[in-house]
Chimera marker file (.cmm) of the C-alpha trace (Angstrom):
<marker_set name="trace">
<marker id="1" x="39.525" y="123.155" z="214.693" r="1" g="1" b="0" radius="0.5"/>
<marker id="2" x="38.371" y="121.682" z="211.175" r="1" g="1" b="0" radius="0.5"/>
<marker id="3" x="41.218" y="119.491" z="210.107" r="1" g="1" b="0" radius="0.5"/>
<marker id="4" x="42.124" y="116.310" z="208.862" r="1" g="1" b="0" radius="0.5"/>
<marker id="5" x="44.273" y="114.307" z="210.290" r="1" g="1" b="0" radius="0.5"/>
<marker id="6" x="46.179" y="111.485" z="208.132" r="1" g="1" b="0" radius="0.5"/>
<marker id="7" x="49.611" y="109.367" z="208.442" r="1" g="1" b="0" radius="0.5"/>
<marker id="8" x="52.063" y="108.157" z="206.273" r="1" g="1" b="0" radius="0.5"/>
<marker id="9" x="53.922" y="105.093" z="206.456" r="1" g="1" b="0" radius="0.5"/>
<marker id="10" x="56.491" y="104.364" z="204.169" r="1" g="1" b="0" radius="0.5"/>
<marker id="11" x="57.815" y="100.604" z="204.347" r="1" g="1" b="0" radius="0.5"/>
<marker id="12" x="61.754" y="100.356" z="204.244" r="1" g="1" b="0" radius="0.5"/>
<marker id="13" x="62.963" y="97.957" z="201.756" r="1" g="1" b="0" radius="0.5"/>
<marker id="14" x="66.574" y="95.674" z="201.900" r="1" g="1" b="0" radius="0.5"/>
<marker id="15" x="66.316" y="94.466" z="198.734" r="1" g="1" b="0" radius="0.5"/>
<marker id="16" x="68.084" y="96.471" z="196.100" r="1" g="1" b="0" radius="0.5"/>
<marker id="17" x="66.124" y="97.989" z="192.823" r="1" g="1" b="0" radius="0.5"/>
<marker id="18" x="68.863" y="97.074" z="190.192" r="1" g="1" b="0" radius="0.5"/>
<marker id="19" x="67.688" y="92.784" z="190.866" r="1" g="1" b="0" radius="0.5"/>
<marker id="20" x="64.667" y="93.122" z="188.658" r="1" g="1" b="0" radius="0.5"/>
<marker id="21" x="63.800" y="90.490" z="186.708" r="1" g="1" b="0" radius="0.5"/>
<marker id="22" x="64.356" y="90.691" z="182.711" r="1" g="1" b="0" radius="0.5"/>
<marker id="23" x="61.380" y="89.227" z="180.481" r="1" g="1" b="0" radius="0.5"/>
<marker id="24" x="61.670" y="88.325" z="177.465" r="1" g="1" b="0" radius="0.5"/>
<marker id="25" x="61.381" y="89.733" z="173.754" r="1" g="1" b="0" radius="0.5"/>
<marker id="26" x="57.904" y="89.904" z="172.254" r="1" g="1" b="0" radius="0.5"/>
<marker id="27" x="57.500" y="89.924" z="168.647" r="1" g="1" b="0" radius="0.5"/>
<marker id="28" x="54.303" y="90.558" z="166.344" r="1" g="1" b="0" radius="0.5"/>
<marker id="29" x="54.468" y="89.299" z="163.148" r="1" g="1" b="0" radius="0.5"/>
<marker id="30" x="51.335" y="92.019" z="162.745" r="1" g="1" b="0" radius="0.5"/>
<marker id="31" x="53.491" y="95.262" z="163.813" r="1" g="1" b="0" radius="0.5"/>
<marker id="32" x="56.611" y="93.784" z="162.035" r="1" g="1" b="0" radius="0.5"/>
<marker id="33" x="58.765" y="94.809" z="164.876" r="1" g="1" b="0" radius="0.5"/>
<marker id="34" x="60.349" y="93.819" z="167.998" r="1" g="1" b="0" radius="0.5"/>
<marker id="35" x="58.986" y="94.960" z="171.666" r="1" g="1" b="0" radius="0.5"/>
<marker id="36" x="61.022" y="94.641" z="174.714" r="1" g="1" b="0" radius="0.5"/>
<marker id="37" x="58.675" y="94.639" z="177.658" r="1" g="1" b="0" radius="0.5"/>
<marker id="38" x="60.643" y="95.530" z="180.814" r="1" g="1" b="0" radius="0.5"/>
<marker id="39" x="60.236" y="96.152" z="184.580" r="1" g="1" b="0" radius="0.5"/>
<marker id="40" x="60.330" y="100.650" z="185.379" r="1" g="1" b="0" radius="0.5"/>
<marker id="41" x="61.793" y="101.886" z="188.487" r="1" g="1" b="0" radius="0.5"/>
<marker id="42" x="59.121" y="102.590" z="191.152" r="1" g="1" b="0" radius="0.5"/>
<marker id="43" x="59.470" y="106.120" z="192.211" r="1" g="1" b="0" radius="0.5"/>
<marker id="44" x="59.908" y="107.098" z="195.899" r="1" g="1" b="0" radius="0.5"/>
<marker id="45" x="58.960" y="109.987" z="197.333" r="1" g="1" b="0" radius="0.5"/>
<marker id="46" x="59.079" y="111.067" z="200.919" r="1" g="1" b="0" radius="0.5"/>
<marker id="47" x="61.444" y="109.386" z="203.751" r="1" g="1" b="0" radius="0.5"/>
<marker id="48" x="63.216" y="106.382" z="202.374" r="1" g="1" b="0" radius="0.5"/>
<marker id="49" x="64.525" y="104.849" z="206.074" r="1" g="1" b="0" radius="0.5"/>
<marker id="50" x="60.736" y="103.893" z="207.261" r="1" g="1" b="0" radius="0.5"/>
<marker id="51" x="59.964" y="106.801" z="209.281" r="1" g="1" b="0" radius="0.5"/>
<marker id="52" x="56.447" y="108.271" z="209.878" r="1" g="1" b="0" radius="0.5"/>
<marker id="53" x="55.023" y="111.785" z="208.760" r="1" g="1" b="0" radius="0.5"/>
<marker id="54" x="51.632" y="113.569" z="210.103" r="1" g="1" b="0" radius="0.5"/>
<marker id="55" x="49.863" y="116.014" z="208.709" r="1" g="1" b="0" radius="0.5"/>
<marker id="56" x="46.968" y="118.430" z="209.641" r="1" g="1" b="0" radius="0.5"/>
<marker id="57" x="44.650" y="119.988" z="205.940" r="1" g="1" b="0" radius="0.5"/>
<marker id="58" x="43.269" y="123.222" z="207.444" r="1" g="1" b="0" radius="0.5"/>
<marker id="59" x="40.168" y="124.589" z="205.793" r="1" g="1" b="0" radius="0.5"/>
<marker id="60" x="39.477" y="128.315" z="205.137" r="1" g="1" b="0" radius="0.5"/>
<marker id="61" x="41.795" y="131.704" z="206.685" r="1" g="1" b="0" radius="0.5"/>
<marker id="62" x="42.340" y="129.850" z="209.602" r="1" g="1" b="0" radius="0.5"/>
<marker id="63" x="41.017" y="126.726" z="209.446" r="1" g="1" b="0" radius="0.5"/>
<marker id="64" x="38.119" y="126.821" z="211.398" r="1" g="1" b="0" radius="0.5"/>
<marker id="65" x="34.583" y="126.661" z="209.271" r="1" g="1" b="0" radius="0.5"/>
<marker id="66" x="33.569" y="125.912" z="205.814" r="1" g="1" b="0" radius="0.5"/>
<marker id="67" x="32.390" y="129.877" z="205.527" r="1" g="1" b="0" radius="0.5"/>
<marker id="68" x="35.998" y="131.020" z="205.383" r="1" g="1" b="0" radius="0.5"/>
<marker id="69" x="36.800" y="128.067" z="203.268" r="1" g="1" b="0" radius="0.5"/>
<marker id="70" x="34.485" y="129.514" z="200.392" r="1" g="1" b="0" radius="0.5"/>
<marker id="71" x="32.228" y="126.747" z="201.033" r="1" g="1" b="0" radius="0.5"/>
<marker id="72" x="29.152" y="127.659" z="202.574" r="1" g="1" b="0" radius="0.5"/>
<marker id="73" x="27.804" y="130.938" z="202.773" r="1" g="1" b="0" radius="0.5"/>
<marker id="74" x="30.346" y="132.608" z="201.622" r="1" g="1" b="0" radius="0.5"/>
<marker id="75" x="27.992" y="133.991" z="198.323" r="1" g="1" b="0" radius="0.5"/>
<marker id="76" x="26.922" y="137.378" z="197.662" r="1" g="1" b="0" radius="0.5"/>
<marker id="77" x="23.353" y="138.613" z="196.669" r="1" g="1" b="0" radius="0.5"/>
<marker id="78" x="24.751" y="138.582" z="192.848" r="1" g="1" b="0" radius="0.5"/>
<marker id="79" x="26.057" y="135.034" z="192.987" r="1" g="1" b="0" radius="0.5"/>
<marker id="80" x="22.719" y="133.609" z="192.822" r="1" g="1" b="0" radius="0.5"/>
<marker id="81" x="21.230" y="133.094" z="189.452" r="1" g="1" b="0" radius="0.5"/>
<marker id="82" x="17.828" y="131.332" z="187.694" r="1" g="1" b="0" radius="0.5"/>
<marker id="83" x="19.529" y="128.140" z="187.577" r="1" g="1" b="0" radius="0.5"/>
<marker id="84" x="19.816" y="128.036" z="191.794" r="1" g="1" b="0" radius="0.5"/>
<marker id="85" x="16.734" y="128.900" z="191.863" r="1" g="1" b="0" radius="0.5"/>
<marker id="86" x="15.644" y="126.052" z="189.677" r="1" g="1" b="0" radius="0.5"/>
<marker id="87" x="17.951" y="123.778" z="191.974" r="1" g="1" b="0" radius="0.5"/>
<marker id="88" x="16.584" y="124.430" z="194.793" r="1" g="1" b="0" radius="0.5"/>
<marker id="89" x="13.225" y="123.749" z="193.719" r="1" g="1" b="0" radius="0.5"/>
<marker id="90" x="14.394" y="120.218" z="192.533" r="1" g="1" b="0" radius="0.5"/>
<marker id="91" x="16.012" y="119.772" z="195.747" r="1" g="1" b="0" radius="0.5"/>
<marker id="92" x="13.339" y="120.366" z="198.394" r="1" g="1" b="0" radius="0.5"/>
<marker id="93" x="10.880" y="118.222" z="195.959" r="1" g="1" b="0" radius="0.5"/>
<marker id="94" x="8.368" y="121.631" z="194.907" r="1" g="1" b="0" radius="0.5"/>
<marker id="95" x="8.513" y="119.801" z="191.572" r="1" g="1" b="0" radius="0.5"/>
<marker id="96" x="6.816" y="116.656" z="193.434" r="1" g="1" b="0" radius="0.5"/>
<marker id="97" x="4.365" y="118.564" z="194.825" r="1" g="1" b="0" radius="0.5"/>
<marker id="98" x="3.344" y="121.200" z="192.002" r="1" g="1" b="0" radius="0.5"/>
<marker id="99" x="3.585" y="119.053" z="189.269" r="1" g="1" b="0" radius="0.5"/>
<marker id="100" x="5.237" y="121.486" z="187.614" r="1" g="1" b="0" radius="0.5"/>
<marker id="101" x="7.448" y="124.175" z="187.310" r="1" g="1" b="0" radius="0.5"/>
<marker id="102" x="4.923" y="127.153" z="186.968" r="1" g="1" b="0" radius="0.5"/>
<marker id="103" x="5.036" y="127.996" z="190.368" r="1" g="1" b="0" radius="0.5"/>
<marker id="104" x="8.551" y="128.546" z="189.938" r="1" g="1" b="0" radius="0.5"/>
<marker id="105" x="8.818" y="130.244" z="186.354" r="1" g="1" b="0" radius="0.5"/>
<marker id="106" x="5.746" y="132.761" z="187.757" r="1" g="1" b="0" radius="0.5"/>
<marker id="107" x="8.582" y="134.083" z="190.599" r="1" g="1" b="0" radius="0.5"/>
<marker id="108" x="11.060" y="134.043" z="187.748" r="1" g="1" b="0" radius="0.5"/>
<marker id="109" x="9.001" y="136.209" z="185.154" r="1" g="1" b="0" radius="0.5"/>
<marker id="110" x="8.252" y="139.084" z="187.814" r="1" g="1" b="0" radius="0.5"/>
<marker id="111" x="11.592" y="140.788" z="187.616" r="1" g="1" b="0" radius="0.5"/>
<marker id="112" x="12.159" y="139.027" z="191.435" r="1" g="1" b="0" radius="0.5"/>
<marker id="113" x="16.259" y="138.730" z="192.324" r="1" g="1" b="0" radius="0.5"/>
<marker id="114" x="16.668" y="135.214" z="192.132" r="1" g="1" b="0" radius="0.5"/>
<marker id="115" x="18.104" y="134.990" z="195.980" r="1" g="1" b="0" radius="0.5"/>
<marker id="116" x="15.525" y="137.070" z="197.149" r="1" g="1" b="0" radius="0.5"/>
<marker id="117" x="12.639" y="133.870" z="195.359" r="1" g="1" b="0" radius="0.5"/>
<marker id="118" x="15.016" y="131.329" z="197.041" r="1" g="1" b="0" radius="0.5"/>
<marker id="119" x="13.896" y="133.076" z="200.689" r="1" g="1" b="0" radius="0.5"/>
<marker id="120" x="10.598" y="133.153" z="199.669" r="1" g="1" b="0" radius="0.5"/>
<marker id="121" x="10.747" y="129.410" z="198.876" r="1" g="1" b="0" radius="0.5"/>
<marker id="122" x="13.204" y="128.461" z="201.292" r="1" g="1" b="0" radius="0.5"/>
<marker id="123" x="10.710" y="130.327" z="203.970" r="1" g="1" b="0" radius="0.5"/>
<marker id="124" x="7.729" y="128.362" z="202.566" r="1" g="1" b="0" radius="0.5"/>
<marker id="125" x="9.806" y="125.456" z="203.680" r="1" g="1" b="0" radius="0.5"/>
<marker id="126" x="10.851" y="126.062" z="206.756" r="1" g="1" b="0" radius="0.5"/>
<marker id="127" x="14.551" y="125.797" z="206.071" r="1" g="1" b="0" radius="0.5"/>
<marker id="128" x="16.779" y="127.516" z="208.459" r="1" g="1" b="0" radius="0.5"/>
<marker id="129" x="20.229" y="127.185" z="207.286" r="1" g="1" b="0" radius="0.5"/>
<marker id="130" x="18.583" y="128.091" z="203.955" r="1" g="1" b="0" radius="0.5"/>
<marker id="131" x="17.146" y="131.128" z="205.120" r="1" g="1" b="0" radius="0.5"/>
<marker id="132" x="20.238" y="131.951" z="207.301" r="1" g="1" b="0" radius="0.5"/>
<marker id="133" x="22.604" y="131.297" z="204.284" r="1" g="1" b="0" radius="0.5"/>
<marker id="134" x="20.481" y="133.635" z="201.806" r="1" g="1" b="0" radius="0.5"/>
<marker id="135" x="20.279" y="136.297" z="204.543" r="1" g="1" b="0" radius="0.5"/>
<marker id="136" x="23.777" y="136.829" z="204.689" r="1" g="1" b="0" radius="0.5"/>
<marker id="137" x="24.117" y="136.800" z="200.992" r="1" g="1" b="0" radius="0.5"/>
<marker id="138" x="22.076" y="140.020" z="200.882" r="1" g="1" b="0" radius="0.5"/>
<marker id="139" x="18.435" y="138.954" z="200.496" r="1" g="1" b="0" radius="0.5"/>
<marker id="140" x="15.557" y="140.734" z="201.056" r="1" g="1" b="0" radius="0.5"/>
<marker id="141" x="12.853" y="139.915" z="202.897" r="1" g="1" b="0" radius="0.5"/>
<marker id="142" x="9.868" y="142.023" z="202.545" r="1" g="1" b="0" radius="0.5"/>
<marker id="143" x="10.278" y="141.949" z="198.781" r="1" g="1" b="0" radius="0.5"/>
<marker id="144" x="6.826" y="140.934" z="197.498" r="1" g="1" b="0" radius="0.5"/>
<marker id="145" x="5.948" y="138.236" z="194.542" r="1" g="1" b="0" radius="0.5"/>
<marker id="146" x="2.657" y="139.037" z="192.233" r="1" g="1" b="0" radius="0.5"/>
<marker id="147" x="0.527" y="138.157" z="195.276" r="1" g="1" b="0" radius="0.5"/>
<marker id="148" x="1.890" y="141.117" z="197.271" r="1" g="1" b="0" radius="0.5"/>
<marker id="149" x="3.205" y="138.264" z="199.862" r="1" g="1" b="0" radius="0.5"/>
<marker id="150" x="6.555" y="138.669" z="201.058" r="1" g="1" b="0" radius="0.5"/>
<marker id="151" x="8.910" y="135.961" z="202.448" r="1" g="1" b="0" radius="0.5"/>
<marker id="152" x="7.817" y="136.969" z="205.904" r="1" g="1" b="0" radius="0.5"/>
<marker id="153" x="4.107" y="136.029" z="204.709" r="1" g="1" b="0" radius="0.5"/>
<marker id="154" x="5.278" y="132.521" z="202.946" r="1" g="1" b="0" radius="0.5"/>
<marker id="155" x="6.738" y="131.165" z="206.144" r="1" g="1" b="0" radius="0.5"/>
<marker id="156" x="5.440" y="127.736" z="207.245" r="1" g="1" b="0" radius="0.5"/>
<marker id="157" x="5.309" y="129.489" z="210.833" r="1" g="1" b="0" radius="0.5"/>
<marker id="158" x="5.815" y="131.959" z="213.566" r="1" g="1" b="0" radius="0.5"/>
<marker id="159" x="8.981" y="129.911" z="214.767" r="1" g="1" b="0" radius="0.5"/>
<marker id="160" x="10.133" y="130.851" z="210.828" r="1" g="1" b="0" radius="0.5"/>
<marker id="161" x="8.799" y="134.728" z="211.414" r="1" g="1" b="0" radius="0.5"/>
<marker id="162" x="10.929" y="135.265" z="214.460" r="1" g="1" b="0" radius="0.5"/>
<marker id="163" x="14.110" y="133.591" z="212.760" r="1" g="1" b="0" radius="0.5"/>
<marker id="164" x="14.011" y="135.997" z="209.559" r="1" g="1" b="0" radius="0.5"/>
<marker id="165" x="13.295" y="138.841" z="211.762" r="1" g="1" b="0" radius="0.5"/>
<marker id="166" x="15.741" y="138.430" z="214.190" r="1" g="1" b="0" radius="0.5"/>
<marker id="167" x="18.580" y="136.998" z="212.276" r="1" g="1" b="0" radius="0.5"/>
<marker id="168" x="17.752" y="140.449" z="210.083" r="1" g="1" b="0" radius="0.5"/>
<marker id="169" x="17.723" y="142.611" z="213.286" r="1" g="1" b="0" radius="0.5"/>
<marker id="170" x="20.702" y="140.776" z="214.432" r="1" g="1" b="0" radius="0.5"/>
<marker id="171" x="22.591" y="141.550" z="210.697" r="1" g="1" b="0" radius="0.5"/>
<marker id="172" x="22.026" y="145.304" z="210.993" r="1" g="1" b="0" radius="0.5"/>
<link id1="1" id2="2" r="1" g="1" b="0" radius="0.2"/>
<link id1="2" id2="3" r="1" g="1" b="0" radius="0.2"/>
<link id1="3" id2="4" r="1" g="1" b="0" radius="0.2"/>
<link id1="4" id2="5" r="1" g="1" b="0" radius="0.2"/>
<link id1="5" id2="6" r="1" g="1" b="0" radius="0.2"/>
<link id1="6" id2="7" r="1" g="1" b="0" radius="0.2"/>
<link id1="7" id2="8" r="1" g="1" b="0" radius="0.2"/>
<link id1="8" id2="9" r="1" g="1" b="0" radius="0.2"/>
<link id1="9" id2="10" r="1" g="1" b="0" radius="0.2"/>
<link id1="10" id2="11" r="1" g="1" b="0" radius="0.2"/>
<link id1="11" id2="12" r="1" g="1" b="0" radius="0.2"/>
<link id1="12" id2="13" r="1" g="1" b="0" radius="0.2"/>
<link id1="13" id2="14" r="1" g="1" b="0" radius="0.2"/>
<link id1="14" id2="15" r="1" g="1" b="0" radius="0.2"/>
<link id1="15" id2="16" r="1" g="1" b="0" radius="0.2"/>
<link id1="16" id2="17" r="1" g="1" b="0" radius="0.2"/>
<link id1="17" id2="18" r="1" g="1" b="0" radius="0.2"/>
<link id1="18" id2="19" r="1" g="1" b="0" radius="0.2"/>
<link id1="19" id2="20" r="1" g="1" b="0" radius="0.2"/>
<link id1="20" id2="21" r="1" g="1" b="0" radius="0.2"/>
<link id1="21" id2="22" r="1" g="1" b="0" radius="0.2"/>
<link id1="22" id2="23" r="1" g="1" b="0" radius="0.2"/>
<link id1="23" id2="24" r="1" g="1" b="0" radius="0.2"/>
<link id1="24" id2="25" r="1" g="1" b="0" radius="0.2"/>
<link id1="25" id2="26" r="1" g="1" b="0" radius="0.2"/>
<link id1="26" id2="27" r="1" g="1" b="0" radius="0.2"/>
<link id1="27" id2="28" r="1" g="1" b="0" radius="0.2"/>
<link id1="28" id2="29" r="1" g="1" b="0" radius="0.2"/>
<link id1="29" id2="30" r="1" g="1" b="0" radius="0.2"/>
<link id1="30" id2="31" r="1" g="1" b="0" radius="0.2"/>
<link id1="31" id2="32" r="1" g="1" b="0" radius="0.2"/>
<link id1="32" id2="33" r="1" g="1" b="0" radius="0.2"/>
<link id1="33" id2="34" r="1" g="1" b="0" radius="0.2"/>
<link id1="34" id2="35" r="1" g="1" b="0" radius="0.2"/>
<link id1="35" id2="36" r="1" g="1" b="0" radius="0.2"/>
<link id1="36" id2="37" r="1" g="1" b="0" radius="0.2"/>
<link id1="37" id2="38" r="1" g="1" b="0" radius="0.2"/>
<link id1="38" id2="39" r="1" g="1" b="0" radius="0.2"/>
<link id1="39" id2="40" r="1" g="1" b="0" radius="0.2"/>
<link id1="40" id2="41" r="1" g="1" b="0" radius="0.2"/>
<link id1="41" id2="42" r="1" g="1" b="0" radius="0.2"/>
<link id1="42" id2="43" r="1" g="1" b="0" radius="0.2"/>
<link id1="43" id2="44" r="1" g="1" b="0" radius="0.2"/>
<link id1="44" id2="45" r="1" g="1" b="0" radius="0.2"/>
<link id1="45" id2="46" r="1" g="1" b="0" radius="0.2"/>
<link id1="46" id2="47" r="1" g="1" b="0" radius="0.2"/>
<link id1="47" id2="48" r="1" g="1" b="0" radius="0.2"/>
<link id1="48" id2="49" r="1" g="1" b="0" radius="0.2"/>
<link id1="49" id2="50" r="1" g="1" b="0" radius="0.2"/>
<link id1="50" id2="51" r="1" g="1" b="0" radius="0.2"/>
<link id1="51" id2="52" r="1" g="1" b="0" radius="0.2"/>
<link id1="52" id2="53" r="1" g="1" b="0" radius="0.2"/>
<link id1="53" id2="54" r="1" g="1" b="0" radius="0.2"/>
<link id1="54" id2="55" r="1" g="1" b="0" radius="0.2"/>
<link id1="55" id2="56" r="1" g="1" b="0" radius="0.2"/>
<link id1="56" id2="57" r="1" g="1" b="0" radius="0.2"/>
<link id1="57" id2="58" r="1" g="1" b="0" radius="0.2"/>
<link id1="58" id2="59" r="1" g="1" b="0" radius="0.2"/>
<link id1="59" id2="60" r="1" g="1" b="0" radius="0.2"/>
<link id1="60" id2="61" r="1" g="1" b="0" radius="0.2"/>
<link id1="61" id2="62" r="1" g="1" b="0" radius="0.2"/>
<link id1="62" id2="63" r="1" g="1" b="0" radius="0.2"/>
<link id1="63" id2="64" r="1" g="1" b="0" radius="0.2"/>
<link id1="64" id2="65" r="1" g="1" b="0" radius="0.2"/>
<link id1="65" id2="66" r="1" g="1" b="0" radius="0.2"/>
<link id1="66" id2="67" r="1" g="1" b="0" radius="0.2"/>
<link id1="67" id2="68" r="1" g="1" b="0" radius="0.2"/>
<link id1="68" id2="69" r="1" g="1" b="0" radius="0.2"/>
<link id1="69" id2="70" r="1" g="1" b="0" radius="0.2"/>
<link id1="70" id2="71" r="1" g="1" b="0" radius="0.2"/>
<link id1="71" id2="72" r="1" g="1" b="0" radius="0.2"/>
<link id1="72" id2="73" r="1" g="1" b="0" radius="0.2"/>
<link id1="73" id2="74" r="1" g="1" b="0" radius="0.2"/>
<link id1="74" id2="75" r="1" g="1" b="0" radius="0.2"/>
<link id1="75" id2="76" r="1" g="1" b="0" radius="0.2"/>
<link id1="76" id2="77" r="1" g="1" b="0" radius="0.2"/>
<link id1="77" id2="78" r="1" g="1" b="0" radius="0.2"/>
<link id1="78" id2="79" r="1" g="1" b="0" radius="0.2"/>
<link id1="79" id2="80" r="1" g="1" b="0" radius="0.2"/>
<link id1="80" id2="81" r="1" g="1" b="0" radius="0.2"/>
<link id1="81" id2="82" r="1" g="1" b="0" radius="0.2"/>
<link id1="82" id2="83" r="1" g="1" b="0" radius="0.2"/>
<link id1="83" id2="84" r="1" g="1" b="0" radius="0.2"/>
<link id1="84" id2="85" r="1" g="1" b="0" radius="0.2"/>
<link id1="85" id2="86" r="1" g="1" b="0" radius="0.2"/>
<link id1="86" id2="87" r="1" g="1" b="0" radius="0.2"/>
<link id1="87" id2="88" r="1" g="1" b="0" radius="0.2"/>
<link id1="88" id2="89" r="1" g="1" b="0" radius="0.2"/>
<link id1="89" id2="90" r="1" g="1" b="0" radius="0.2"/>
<link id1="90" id2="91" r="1" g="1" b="0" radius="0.2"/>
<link id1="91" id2="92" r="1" g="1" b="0" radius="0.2"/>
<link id1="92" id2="93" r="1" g="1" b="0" radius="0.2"/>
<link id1="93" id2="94" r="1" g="1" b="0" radius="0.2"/>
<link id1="94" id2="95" r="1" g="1" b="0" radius="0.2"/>
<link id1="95" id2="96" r="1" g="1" b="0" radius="0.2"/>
<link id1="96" id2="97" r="1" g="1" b="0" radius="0.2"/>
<link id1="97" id2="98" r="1" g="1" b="0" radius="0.2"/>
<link id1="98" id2="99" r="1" g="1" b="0" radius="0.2"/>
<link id1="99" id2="100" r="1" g="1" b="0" radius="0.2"/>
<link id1="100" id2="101" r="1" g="1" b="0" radius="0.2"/>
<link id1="101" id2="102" r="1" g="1" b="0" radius="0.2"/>
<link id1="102" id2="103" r="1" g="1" b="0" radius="0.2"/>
<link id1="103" id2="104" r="1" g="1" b="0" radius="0.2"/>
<link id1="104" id2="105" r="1" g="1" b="0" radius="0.2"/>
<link id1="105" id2="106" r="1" g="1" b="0" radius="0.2"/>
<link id1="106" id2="107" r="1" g="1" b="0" radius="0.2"/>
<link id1="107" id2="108" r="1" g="1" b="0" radius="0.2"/>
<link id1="108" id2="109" r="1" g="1" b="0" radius="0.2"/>
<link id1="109" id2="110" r="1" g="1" b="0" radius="0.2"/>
<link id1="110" id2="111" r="1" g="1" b="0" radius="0.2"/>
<link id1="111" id2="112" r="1" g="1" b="0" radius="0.2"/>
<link id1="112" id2="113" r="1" g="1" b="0" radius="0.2"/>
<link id1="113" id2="114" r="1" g="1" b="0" radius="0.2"/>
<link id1="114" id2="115" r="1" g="1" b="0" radius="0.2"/>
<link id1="115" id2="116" r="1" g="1" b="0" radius="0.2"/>
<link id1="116" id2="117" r="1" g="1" b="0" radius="0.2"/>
<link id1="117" id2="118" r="1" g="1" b="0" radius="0.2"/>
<link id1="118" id2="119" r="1" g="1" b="0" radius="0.2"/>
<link id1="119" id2="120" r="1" g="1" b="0" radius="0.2"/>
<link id1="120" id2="121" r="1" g="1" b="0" radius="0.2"/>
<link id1="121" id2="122" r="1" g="1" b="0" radius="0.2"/>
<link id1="122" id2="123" r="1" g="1" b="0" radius="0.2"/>
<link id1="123" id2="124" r="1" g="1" b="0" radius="0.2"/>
<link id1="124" id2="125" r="1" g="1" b="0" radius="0.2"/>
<link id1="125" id2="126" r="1" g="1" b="0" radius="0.2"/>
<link id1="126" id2="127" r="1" g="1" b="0" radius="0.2"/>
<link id1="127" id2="128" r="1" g="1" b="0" radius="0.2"/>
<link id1="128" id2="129" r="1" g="1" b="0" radius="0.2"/>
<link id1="129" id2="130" r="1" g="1" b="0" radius="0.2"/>
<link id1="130" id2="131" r="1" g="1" b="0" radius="0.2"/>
<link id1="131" id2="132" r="1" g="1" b="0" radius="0.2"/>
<link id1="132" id2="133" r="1" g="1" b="0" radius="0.2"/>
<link id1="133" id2="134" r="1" g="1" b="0" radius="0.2"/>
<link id1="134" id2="135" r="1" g="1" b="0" radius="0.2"/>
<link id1="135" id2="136" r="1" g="1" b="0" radius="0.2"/>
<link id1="136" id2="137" r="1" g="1" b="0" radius="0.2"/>
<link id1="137" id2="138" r="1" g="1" b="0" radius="0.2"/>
<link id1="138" id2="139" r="1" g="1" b="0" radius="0.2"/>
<link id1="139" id2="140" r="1" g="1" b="0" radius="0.2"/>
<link id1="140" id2="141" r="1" g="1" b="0" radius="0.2"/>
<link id1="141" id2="142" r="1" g="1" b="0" radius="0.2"/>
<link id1="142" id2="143" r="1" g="1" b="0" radius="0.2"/>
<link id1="143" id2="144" r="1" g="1" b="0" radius="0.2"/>
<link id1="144" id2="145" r="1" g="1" b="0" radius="0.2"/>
<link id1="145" id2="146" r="1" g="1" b="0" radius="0.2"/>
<link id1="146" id2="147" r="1" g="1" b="0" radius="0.2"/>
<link id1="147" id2="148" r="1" g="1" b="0" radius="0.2"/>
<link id1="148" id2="149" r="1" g="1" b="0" radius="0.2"/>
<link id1="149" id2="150" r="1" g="1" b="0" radius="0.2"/>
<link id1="150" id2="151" r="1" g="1" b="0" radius="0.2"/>
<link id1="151" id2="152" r="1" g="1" b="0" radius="0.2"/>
<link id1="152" id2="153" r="1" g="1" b="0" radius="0.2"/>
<link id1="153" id2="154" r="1" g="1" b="0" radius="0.2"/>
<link id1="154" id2="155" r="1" g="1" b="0" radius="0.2"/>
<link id1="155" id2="156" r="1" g="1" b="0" radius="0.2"/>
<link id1="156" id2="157" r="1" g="1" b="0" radius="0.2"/>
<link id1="157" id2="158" r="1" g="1" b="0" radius="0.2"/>
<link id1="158" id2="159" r="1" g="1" b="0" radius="0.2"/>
<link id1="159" id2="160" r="1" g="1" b="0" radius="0.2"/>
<link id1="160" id2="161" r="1" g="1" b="0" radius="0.2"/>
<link id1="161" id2="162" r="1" g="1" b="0" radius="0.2"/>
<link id1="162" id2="163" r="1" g="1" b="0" radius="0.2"/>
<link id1="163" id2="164" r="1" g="1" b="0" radius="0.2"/>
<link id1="164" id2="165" r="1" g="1" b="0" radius="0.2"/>
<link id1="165" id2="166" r="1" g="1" b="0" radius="0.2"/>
<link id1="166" id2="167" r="1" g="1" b="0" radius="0.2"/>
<link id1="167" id2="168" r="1" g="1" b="0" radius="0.2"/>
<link id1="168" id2="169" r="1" g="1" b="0" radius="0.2"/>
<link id1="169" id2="170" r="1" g="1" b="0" radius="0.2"/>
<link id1="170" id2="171" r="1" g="1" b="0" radius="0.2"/>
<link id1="171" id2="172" r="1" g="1" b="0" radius="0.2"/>
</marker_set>
């Protein structure tokens, strides 16, 4: 189960609110007027007599994974845009190694759906939960880029082949 646990402890206190202490008037001669600084009731919420509360956060329909929470692969094929694309390019350091962002404004300018580049590029990398995440969005994997290569074709390797392939087979 995905929860949180976390306790509350609320100290019980003998000593009455009405004994505040009073402070004294402050004047500025700048203002013209009086101020009367003063002490404001804490407020109290929850059990007043000390006693202990526990509670459990549960995450997504029924608590169990960050899917059903809206979290994690919980996108459609249309929730991907240019700018994830983009992201993802940052994030895996592409930049670093092109130089640029050619490579990556090339996929853009051929009319490509923007999830279906990020399996291409998430295949070149060999990332998994990537590829598994963009999968179940609705990508496509034997879409081709201006090269005629496919996602299948960018993988790093056969281990990456299989994966696509079967988590596809496994989808249908």
């Amino acid at each position: 189960m995905a929860s949180i646990p976390c306790t509350f402890q609320i100290p019980l206190t003998s000593k009455p609110v009405n004994s505040l202490p009073s402070l004294p008037k402050l004047s500025s001669k700048f203002l013209g007027s009086q101020k009367t600084l003063s002490w404001s009731r804490p407020s109290r919420i929850g059990p007043s007599n000390g006693s202990r509360t526990q509670c459990w956060f549960k995450f997504g329909k029924n608590g169990v994974d960050a899917e059903g929470a809206g979290i994690y692969g919980s996108q459609g094929r249309d929730d991907f845009d240019r700018d994830d694309v983009e992201q993802y390019f940052n994030y895996m350091g592409m930049l670093a190694v092109e130089g640029s962002y050619d490579k990556m404004e090339a996929l853009l300018n051929q009319n490509i759906h923007p999830v279906d580049i990020l399996l291409m590029l998430a295949a070149s990398e060999g990332d998994k939960p990537k590829i598994e995440e963009l999968l179940r969005a609705g990508a496509k994997y034997d879409v081709k880029d201006a090269d005629g290569r496919t996602a299948l074709e960018r993988a790093v390797n056969e281990e990456i082949k299989d994966f696509i392939l079967g988590f596809s087979v496994q989808k249908a």
